[in-house]
N, C-alpha and C positions, 0 to 999 in steps of 0.2 A: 678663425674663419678668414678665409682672402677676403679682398676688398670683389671679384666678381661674385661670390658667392653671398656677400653680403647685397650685393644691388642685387643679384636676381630673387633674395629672400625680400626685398622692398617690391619689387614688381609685383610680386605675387600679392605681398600683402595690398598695394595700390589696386591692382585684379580683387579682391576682394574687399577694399573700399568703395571699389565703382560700382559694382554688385550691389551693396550697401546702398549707396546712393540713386541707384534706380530704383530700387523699393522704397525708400524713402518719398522718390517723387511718385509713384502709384500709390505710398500711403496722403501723400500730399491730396492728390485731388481727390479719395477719398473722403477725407477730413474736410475738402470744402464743401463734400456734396454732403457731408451729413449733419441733420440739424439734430437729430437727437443727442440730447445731454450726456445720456446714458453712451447710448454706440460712440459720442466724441471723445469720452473718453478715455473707451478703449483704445481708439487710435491713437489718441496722444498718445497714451504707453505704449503703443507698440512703433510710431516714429519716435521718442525718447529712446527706445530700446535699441533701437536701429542705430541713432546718435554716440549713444554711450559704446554697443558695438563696434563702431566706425573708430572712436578716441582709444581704445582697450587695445585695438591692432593696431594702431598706427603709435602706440606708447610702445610695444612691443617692438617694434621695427627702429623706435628712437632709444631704446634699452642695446637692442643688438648692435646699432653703430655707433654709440658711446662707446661700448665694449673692445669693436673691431675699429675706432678711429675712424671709420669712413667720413669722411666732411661733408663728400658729395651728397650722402644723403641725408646729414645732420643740417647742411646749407638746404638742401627742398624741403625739410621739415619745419626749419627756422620758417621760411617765408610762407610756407603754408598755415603755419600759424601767428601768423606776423610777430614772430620775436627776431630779436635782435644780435643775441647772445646766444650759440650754438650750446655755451655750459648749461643752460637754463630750458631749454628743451622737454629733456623728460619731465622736467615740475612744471613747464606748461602746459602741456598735455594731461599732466595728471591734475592738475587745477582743472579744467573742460571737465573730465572724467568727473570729479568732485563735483562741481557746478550740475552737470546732468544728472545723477543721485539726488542732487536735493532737489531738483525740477518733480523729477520722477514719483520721489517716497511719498510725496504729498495724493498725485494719481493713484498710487497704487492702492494707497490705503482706501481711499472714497471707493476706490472699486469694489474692492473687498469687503469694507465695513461701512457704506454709506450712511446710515444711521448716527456712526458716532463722530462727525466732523463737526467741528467747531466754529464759529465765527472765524476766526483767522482761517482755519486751515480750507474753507470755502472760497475766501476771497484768497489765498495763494491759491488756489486751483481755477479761479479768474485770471492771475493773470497768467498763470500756463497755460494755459488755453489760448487769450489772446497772443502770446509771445510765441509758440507752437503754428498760431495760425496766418501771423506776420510770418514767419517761416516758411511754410506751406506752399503759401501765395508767389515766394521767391522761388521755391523748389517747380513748381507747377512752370514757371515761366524758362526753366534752365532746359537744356537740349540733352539729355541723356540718353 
């Protein structure tokens, strides 16, 4: 792939991150306005989902410029993910990716099988919740 056709497969995919990103912020002020346990939860998984979405494309777009050498866009993915090291890129991303799964699995299950949650896997769904709505609160306040 040239080096233009790889930045304009990045644009697209950044067009598709910013997409992301404003639904995220209209699931943001959602999730403030809602006090039910029940409906908060849905939301969490569906901005986790949104999350994990956003990291899935932008790992794809740090696959393709490993591939094609681009720097330019391995140098904006570095600093967008504050790493340091262009080598180490796609394992940052996919470490997010990891990290959101495990946010997530814990949601998804309560949703599904609320009955069978445990001591632990209640209090992990505390604090995704609280860590989701620290999020939220930042996303609510962003200009998109």
């Amino acid at each position: 792939m040239s080096a233009e056709m790889v930045k304009a497969f990045y644009r697209d995919i950044l067009t598709q991150v910013l997409s992301l990103e404003s639904r995220k912020k209209r699931t943001s002020e959602r999730l403030l306005l809602t006090k039910s346990q029940r409906q908060r939860l849905k939301i969490i998984r569906e901005f986790l989902t949104l999350d994990l979405d956003k990291h899935s494309l932008l790992e794809q777009a740090a696959v393709v410029a490993v591939r094609n050498n681009s720097d330019e866009v391995l140098n904006h993915l570095s600093k967008l993910y504050a790493l340091e090291n262009n080598d180490e890129i796609v394992e940052g991303i996919r470490e997010e990716v990891r990290r959101t799964q495990k946010l997530l699995l814990p949601v998804v299950n309560e949703i599904k099988y609320p009955k069978t949650s445990g001591f632990l896997e209640r209090r992990l769904i505390q604090e995704v919740n609280k860590y989701v709505t620290v999020q939220a609160r930042e996303y609510v306040k962003t200009n998109l």
